[in-house]
C-alpha positions as a Python dict, from the first residue, in 0.01 Angstrom:
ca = {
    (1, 'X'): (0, 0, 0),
    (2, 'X'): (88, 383, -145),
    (3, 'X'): (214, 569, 91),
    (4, 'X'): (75, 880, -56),
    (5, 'X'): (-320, 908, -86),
    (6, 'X'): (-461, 1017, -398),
    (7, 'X'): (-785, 1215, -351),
    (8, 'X'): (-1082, 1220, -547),
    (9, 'X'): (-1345, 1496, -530),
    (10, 'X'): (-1677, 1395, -657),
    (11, 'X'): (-1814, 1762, -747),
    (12, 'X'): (-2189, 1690, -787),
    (13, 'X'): (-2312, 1376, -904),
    (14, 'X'): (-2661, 1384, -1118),
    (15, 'X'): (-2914, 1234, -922),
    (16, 'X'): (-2950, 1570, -668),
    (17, 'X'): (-3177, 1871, -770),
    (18, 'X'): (-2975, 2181, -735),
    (19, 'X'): (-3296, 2369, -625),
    (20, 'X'): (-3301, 2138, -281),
    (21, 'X'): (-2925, 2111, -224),
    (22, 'X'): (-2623, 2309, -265),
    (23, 'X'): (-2464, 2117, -593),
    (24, 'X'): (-2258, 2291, -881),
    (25, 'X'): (-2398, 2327, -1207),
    (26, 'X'): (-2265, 2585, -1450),
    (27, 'X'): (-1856, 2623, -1508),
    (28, 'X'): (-1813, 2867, -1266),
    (29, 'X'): (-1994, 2711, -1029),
    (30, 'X'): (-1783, 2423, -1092),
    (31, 'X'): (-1461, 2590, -1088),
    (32, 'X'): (-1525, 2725, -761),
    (33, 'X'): (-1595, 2393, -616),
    (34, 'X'): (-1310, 2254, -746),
    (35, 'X'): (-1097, 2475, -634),
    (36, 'X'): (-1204, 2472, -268),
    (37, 'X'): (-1147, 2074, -307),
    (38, 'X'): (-820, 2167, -509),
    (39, 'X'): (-668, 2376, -210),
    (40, 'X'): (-811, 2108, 84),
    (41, 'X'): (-610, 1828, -111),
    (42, 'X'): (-797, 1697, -372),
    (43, 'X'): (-601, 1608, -710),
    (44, 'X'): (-894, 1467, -898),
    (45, 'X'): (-1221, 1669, -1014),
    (46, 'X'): (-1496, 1364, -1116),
    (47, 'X'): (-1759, 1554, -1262),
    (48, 'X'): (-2117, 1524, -1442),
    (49, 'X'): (-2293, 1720, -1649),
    (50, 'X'): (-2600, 1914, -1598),
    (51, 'X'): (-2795, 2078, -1834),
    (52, 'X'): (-2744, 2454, -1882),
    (53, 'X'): (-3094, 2618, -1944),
    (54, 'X'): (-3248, 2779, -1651),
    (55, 'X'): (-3452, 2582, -1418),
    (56, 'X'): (-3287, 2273, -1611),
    (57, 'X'): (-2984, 2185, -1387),
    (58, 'X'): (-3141, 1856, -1206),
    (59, 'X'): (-3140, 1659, -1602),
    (60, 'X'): (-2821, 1509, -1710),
    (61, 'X'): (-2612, 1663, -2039),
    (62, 'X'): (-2443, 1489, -2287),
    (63, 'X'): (-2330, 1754, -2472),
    (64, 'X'): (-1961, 1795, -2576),
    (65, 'X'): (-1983, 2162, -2567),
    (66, 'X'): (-2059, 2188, -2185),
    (67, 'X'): (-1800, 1915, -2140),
    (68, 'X'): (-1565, 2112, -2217),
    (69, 'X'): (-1672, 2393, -2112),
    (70, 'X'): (-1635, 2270, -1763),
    (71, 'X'): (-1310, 2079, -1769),
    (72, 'X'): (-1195, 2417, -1910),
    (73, 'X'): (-1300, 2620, -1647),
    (74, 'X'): (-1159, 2356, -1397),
    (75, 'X'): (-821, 2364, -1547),
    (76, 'X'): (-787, 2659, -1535),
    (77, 'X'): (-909, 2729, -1140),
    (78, 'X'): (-671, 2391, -1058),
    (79, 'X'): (-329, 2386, -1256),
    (80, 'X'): (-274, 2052, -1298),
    (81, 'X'): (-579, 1865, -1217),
    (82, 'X'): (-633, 1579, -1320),
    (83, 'X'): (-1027, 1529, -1470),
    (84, 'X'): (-1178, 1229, -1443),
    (85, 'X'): (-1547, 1176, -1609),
    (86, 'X'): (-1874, 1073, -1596),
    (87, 'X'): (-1960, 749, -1833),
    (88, 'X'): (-2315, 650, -1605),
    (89, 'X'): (-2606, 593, -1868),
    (90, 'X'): (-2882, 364, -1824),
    (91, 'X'): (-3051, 247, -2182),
    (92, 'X'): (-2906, 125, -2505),
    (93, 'X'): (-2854, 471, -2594),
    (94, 'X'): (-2488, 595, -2423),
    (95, 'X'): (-2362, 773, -2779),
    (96, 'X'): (-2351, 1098, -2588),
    (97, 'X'): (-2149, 968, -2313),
    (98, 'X'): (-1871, 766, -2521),
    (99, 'X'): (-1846, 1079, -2757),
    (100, 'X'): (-1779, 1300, -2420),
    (101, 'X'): (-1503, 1061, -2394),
    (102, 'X'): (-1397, 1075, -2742),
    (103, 'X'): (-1404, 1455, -2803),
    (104, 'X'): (-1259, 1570, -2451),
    (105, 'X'): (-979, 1268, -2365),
    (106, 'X'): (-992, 1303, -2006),
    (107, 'X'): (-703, 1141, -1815),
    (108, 'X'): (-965, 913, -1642),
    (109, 'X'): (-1314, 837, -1696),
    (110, 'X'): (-1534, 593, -1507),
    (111, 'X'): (-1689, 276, -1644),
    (112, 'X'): (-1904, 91, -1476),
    (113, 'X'): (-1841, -272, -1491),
    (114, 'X'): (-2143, -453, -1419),
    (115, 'X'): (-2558, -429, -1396),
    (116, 'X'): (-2739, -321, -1079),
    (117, 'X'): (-3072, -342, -975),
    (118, 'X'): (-3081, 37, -863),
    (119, 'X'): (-3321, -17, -564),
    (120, 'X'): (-3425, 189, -242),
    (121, 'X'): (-3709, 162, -13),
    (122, 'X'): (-3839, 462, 225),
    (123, 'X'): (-3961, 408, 558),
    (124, 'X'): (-4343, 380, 462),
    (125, 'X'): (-4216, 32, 255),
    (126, 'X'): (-4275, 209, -78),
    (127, 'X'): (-4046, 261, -335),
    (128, 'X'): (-3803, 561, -293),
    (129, 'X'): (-3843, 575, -645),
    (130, 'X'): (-3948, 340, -931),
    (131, 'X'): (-3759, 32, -942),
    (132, 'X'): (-3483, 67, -1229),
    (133, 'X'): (-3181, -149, -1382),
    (134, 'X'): (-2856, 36, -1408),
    (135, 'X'): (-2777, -166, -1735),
    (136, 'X'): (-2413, -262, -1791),
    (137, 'X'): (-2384, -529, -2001),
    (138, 'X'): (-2010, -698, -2122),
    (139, 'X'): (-2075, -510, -2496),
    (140, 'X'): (-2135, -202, -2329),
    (141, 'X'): (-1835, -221, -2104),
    (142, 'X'): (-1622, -330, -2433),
    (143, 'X'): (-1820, -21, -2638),
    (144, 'X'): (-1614, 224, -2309),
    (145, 'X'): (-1313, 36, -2260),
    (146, 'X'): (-1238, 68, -2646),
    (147, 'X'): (-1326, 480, -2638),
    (148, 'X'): (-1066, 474, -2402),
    (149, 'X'): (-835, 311, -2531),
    (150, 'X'): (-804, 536, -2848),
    (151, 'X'): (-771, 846, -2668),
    (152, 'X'): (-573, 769, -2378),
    (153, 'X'): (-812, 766, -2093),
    (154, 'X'): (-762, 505, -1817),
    (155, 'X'): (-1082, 372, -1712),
    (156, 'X'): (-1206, 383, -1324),
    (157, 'X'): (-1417, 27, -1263),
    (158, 'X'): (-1728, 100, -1087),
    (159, 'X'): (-1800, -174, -870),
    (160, 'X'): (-2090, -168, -680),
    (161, 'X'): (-2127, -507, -570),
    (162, 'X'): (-1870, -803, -494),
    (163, 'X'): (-1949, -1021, -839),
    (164, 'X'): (-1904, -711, -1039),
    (165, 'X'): (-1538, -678, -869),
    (166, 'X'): (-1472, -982, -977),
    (167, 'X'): (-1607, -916, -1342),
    (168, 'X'): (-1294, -661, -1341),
    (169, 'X'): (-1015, -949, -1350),
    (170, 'X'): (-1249, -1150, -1598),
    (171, 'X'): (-1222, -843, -1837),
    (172, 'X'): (-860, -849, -1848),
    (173, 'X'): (-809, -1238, -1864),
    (174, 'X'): (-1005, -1189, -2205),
    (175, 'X'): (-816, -895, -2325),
    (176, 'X'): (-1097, -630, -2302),
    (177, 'X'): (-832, -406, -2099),
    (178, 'X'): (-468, -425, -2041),
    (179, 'X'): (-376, -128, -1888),
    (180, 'X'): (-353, -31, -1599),
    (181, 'X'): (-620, -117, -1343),
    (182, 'X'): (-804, 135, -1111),
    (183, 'X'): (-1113, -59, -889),
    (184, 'X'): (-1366, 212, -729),
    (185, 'X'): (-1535, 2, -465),
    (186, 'X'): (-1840, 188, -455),
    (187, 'X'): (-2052, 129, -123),
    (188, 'X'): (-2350, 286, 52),
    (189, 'X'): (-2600, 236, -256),
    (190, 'X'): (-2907, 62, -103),
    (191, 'X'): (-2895, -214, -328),
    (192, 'X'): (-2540, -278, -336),
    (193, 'X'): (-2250, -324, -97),
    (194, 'X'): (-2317, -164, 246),
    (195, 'X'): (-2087, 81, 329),
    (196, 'X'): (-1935, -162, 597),
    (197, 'X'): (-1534, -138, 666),
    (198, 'X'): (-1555, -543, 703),
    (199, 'X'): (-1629, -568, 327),
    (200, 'X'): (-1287, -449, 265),
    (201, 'X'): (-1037, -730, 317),
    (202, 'X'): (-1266, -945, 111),
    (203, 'X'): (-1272, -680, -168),
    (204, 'X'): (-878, -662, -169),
    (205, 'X'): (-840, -1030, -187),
    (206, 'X'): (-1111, -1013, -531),
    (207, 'X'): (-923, -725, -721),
    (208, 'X'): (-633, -775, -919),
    (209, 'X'): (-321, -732, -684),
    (210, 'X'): (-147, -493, -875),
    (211, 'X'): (-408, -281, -891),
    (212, 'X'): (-516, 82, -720),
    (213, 'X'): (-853, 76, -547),
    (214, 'X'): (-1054, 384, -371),
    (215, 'X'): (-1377, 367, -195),
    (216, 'X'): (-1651, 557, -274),
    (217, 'X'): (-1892, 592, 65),
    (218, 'X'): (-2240, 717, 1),
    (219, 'X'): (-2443, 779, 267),
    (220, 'X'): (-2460, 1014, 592),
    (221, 'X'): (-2235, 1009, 909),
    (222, 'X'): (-2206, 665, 895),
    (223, 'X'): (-1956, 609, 636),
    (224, 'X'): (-1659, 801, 749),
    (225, 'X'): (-1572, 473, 965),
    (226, 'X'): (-1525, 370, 577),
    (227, 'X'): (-1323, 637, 469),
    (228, 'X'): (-1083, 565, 769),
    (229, 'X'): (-1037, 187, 706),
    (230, 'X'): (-954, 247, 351),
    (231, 'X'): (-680, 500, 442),
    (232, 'X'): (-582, 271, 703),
    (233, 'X'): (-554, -8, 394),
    (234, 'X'): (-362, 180, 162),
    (235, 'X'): (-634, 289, -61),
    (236, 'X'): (-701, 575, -224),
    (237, 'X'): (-986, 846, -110),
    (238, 'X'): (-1298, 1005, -288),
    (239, 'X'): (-1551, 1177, -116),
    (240, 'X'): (-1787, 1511, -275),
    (241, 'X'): (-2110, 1672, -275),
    (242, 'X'): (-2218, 1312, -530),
    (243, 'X'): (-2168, 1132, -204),
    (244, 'X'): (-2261, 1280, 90),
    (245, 'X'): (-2373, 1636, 276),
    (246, 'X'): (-2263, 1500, 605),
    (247, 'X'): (-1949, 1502, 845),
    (248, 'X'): (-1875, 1211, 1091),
    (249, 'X'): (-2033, 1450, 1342),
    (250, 'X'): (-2308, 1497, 1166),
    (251, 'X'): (-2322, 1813, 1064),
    (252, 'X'): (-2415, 1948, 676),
    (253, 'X'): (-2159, 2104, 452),
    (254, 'X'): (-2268, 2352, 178),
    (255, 'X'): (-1937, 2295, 7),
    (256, 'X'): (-1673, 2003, -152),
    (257, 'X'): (-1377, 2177, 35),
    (258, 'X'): (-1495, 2068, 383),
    (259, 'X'): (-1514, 1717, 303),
    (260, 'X'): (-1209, 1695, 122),
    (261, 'X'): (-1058, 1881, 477),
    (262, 'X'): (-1246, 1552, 630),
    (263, 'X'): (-1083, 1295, 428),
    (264, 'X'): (-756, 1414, 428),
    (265, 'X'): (-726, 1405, 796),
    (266, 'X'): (-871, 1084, 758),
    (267, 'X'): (-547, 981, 586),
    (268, 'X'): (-304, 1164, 776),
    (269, 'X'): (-418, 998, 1083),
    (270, 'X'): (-338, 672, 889),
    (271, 'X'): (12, 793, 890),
    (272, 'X'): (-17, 907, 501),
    (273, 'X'): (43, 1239, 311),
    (274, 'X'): (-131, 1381, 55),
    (275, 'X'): (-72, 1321, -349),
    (276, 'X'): (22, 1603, -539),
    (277, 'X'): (-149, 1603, -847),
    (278, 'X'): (168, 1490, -1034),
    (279, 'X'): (238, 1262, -819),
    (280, 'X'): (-130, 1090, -866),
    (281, 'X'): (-40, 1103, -1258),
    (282, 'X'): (302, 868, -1140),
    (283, 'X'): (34, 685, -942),
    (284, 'X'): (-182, 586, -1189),
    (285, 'X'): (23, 609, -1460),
    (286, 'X'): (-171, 892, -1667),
    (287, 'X'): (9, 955, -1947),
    (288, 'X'): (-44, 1317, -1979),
}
């Protein structure tokens, strides 16, 4: 267990239209979300990219230029922050994302370590949306974990169900990775692992045992239960405007700094304090 949390702030996610919900976009809209997260405790800024034109800000960006732009903008509203950065593409074509990578070296990235049939059903029984396959094969894990490699950046495994945890060892037994390890259970998604605190122990017994693990929670009031078990576990915290809108009471945020607030006290009542960002770099060995 680390005695010290690391927090994550996941500053807006891509699947949310900025016209419905209250979700950064441009740099300074970033910055300013990451610094409210940045002064509530947060010592990582996960971010996506949106695309820049006007009315244009609920497609996803690739560019390098706007990646920058926005870990720029972040730096320099957080001193020290550590970035950590979007991989998530479905399709044989993820060029853009592993030249992000490439061009920016962030200190983490994520990579998603196994397929998902990305699934939700509304309360009529219809599709929430058209039934798609979050695509991660083995080459395409390789194709990220070798980006990474070259530049530095210390990959974040997405796992979003319990096979794909176990995919994570598999990976290093084979030599695909041998740094060090960072699991992101990720739990909440309808057609993954329910965002239940009893799927924890069984998680921790899959991962690697010298690794660092976080939860990510998606969902409504219901998952702060989650966020309190994993502080109460030793593992690390993320929550953001990607993840949720909601408090355990219910009530909607408009901003990243009152859920960070949330999931700090989360890990202070687990008897924890709150990483630094240079002590998160120690944590996680980040080499810059």
């Amino acid at each position: 267990m680390s005695d010290k949390a690391v927090i994550t702030c996941a500053l807006n996610g891509v699947l949310t239209d900025p016209k419905q919900h209250n979700v950064p976009v441009t740099p300074e809209q970033m910055a300013r979300e990451a610094r409210a997260a940045f002064e509530a405790g947060a010592s990582i800024m996960h971010i996506h990219l949106r695309q820049q034109a006007p009315g244009k800000g609920h497609l996803p960006s690739w560019e390098v230029a706007v990646s920058k732009e926005i870990q720029q903008a972040i730096r320099e509203a957080c001193p020290g922050v550590i970035i950590n950065h979007t991989s998530g593409v479905s399709g044989p074509n993820y060029s853009g994302a592993l030249d992000c990578i490439r061009e920016t070296r962030p200190e983490i990235a994520a990579c998603n370590a196994g397929s998902l049939n990305y699934l939700k059903v509304k309360a009529d029984n219809s599709w929430a949306w058209p039934p798609m396959m979050f695509d991660n094969a083995v080459e395409k894990v390789k194709d990220y974990l070798d980006v990474m490699n070259v530049v530095g950046t210390i990959p974040e495994f997405e796992c979003f169900d319990v096979g794909i945890v176990r995919c994570v060892g598999m990976y290093t037994q084979v030599g695909m990775y041998k740094g060090p390890l960072e699991y992101n259970f990720v739990m909440g998604v309808a057609s993954g692992m329910p965002a239940d605190p009893e799927l924890l122990p069984i998680l921790l017994k899959l991962k690697r045992p010298e690794a660092h693990w976080q939860v990510t929670a998606i969902g409504r009031e219901e998952i702060w239960p989650l966020h309190q078990r994993c502080a109460e576990l030793g593992g690390h915290l993320r929550t953001g405007l990607e993840d949720t809108f909601y408090l355990a009471d219910g009530k909607k945020v408009t901003s990243n700094g009152q859920l960070i607030e949330a999931v700090a006290a989360c890990a202070r009542r687990a008897g924890r304090e709150i990483a630094s960002p240079a002590e998160a770099r120690k944590i996680f060995g980040t080499n810059r």
